[in-house]
C-alpha positions as CSV (number, residue, x, y, z in Angstrom):
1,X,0.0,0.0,0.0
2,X,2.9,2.3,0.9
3,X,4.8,1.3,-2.3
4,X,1.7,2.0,-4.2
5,X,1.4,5.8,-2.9
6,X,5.0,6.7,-2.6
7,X,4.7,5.4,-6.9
8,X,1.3,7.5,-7.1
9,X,2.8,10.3,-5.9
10,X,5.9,10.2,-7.7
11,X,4.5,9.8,-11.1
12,X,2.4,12.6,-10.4
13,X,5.2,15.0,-10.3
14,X,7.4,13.8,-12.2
15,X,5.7,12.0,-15.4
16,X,6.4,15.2,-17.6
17,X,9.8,15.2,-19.7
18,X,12.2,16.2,-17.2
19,X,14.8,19.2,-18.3
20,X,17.7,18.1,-20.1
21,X,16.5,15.3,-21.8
22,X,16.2,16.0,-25.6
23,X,14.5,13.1,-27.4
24,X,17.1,10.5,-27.9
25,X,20.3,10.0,-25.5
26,X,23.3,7.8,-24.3
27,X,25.9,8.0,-21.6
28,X,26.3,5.7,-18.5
29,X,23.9,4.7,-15.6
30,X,26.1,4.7,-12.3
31,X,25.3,3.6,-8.9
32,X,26.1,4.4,-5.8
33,X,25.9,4.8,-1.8
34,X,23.1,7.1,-0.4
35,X,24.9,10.5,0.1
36,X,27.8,9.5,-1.9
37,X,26.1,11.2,-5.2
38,X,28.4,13.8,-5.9
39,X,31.4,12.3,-5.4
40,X,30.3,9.4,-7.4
41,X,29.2,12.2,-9.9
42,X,33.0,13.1,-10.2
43,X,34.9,9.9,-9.9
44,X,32.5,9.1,-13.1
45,X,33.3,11.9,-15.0
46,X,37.0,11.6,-14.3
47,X,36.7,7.8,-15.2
48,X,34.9,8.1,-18.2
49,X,36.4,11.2,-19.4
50,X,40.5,9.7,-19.1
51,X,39.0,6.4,-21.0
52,X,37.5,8.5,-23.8
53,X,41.5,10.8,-24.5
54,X,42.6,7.2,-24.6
55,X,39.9,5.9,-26.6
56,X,40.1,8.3,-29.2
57,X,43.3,10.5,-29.1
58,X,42.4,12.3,-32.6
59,X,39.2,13.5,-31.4
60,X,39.6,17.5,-30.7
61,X,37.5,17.9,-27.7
62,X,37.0,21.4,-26.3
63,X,33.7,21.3,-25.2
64,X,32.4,19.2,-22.0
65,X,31.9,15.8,-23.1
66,X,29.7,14.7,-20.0
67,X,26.6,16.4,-18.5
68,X,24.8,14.9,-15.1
69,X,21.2,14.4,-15.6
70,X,18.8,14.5,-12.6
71,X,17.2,11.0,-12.5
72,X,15.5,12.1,-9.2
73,X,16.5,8.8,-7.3
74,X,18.7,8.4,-4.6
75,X,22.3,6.3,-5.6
76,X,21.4,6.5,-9.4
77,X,22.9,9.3,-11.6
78,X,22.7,9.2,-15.6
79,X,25.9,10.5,-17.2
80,X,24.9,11.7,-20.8
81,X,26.9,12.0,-23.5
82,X,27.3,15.7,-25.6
83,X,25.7,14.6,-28.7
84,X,28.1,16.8,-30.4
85,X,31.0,14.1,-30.2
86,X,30.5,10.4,-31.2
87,X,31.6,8.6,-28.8
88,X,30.8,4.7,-28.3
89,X,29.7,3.9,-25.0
90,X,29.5,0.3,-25.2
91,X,33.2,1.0,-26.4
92,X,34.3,2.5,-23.5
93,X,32.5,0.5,-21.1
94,X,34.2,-2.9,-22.6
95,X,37.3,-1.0,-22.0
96,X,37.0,-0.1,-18.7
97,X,35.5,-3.4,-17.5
98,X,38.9,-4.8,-19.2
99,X,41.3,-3.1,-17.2
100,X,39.3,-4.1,-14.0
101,X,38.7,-7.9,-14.7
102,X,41.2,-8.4,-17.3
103,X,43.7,-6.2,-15.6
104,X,42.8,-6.6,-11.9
105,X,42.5,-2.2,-11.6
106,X,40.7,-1.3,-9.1
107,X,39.5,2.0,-10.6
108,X,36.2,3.0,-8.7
109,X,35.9,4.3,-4.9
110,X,32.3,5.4,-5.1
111,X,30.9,4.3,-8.3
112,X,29.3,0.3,-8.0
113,X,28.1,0.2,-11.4
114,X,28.7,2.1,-14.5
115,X,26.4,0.5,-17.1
116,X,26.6,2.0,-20.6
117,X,23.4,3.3,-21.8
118,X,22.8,3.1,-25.3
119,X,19.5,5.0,-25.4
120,X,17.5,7.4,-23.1
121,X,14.1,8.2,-24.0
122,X,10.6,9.1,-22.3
123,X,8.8,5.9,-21.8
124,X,6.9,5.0,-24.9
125,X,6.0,1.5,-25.9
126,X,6.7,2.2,-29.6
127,X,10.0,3.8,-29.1
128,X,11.2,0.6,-27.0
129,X,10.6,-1.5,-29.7
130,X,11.9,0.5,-32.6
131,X,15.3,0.3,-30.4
132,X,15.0,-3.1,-29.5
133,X,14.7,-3.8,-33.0
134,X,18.0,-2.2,-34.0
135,X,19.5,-3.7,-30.6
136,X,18.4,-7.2,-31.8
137,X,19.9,-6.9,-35.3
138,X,23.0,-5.4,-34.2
139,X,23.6,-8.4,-31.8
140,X,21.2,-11.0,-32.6
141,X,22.1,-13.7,-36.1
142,X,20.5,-16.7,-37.9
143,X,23.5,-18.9,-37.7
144,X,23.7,-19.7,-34.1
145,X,20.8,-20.0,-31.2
146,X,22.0,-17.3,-28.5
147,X,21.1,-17.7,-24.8
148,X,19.6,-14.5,-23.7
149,X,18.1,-12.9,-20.8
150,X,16.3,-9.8,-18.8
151,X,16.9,-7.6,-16.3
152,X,14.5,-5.4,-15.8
153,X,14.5,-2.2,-12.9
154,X,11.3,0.0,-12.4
155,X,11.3,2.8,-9.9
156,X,8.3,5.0,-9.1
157,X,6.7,4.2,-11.7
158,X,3.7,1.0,-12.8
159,X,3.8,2.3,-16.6
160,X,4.9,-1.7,-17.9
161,X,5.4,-4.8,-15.9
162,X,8.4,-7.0,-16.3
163,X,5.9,-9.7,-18.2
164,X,4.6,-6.5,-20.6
165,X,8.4,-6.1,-21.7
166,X,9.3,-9.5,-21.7
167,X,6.9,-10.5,-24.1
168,X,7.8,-7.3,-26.4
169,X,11.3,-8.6,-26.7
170,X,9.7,-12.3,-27.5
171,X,7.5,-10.9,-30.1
172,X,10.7,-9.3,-31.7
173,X,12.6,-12.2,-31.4
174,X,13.9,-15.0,-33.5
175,X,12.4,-18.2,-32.3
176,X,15.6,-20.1,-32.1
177,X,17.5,-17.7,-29.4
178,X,16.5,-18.5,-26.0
179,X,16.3,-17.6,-22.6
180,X,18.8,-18.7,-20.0
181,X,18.3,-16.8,-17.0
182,X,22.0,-19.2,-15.5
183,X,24.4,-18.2,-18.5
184,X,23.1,-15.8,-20.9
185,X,25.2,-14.8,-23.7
186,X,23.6,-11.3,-23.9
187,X,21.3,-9.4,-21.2
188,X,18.6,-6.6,-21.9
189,X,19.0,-4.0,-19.3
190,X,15.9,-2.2,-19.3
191,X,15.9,0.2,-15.9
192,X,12.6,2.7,-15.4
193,X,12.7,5.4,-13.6
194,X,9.6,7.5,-13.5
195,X,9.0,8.9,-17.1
196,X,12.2,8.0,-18.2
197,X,13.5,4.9,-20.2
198,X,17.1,3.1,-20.0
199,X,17.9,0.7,-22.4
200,X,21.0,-1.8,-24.0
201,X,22.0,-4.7,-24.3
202,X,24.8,-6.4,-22.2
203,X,27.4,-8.7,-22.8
204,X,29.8,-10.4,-20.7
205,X,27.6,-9.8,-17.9
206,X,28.6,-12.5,-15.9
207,X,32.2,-12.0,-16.8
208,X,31.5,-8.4,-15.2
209,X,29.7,-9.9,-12.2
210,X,26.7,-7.9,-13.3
211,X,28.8,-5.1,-14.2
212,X,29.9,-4.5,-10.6
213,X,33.1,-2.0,-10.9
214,X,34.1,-4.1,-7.3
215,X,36.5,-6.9,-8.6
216,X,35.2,-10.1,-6.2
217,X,38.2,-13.0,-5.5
218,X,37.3,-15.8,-7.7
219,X,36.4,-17.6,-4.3
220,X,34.2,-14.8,-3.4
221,X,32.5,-15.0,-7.0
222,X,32.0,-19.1,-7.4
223,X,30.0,-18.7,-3.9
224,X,28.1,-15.8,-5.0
225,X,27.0,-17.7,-7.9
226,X,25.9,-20.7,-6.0
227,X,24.0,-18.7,-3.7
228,X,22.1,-17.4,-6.6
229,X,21.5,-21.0,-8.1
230,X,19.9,-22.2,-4.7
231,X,17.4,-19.6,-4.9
232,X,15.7,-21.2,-7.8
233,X,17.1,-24.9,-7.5
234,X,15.8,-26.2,-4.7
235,X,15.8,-29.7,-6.0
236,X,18.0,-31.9,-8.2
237,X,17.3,-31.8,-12.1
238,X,15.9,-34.9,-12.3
239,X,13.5,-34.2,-9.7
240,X,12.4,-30.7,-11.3
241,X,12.2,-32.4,-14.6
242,X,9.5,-34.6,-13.0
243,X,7.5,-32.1,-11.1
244,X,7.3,-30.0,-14.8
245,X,6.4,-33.1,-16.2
246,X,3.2,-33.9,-13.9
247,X,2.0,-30.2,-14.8
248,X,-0.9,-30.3,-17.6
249,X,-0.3,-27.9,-20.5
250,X,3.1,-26.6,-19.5
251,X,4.7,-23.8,-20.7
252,X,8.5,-23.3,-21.0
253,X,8.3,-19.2,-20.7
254,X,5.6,-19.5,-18.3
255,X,8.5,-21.0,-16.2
256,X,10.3,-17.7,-17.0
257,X,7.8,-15.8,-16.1
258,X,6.8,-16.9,-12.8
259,X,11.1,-16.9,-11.7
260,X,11.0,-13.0,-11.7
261,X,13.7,-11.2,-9.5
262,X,16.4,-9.2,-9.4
263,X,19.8,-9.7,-10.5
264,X,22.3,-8.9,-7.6
């Protein structure tokens, strides 16, 4: 009931396009300790700014490539990108993931994630699945079945449900790519906040450990992943198999569906 009003309340004032967003953006979602917003603010921009001179060292950059756009939630901040410069943020993300698991830098203090955000936009069914669309052929062939997978994050808002986005993506998809919640290949992020959309696709996500900028030991990791695994086995596979079996007219992505939650 509190959720409910705190949600009401929220999309009442804030539903409208928010300043600074013009139509179509990218840039990087970050996250981050309650009252540790502005210094995650600038340990972002000095991150992303020092990848992007070594990124692209011919580029003549004299304007500010970053601007911080109000999301309006606590421990989330949206860098966007100047649209004046063409800069890749998948690029620079796969970078600096690179140096931290690749590389073993620590690089982050305040920042926990810094997801690259392909596009921004006010939450519109029609624009999610134009972008989808181009996500999908971008990443997405005919040769190969790919294992696939959601996450999805909604804040103050009841706009779409998990299930509603979901089955957008299923309608949009080739029927031979699947979903594997355990090792997918490639994950949709799709994050909304209020009246505002965050979308792209991820890969290496669990080489990233969920694109956590906090390097675990590869103890630490192998039981994190097993802790995740017992939420949703709580039997062996043979015995699973059998319980699914005794169900009348059972669906594979009605499995899915009903195994919502939230990635760590």
């Amino acid at each position: 009931m509190f959720k409910n009003k705190k949600a009401k309340k929220y999309q009442q004032k804030y539903q409208q396009k928010p300043q600074g967003l013009e139509s179509i953006q990218s840039g990087f979602l970050i996250t981050c300790d309650k009252n540790r917003e502005r210094e995650a603010v600038k340990e972002g921009y000095n991150i992303i700014e020092r990848f992007v001179e070594q990124l692209y060292p011919d580029k003549d950059i004299q304007e500010k490539i970053l601007y911080n756009f109000d999301t309006k939630v606590n421990c989330v901040i949206f860098l966007k990108i100047n649209k004046k410069f063409d800069l890749d943020v998948d690029y620079i993300a796969r970078s600096f993931y690179n140096e931290i698991y690749d590389n073993h830098q620590q690089l982050c203090r305040y920042c926990y994630k810094l997801i690259p955000i392909r596009y921004v936009f006010q939450a519109d069914i029609k624009v999610f699945q134009e972008k989808v669309q181009i996500l999908i052929k971008e990443y997405f062939n005919l040769e190969k079945p790919t294992p696939w997978f959601l996450v999805y994050k909604a804040r103050y808002t009841q706009k779409f449900t998990k299930n509603q986005i979901l089955e957008e993506i299923r309608n949009l998809m080739e029927p031979l790519h699947f979903q594997d919640w355990k090792d997918p290949e490639l994950v949709f992020y799709v994050e909304l906040n209020g009246a505002i959309m965050y979308l792209n696709i991820l890969p290496n996500y669990s080489k990233y450990e969920e694109y956590s900028t906090k390097k675990s030991s590869e103890t630490d990791f192998i039981e994190q992943k097993s802790q995740l695994s017992q939420k949703f086995v709580k039997a062996p596979v043979e015995q699973i198999d059998v319980k699914i079996s005794e169900v009348e007219d059972f669906k594979k992505e009605q499995f899915y569906e009903e195994k919502e939650f939230d990635i760590l």
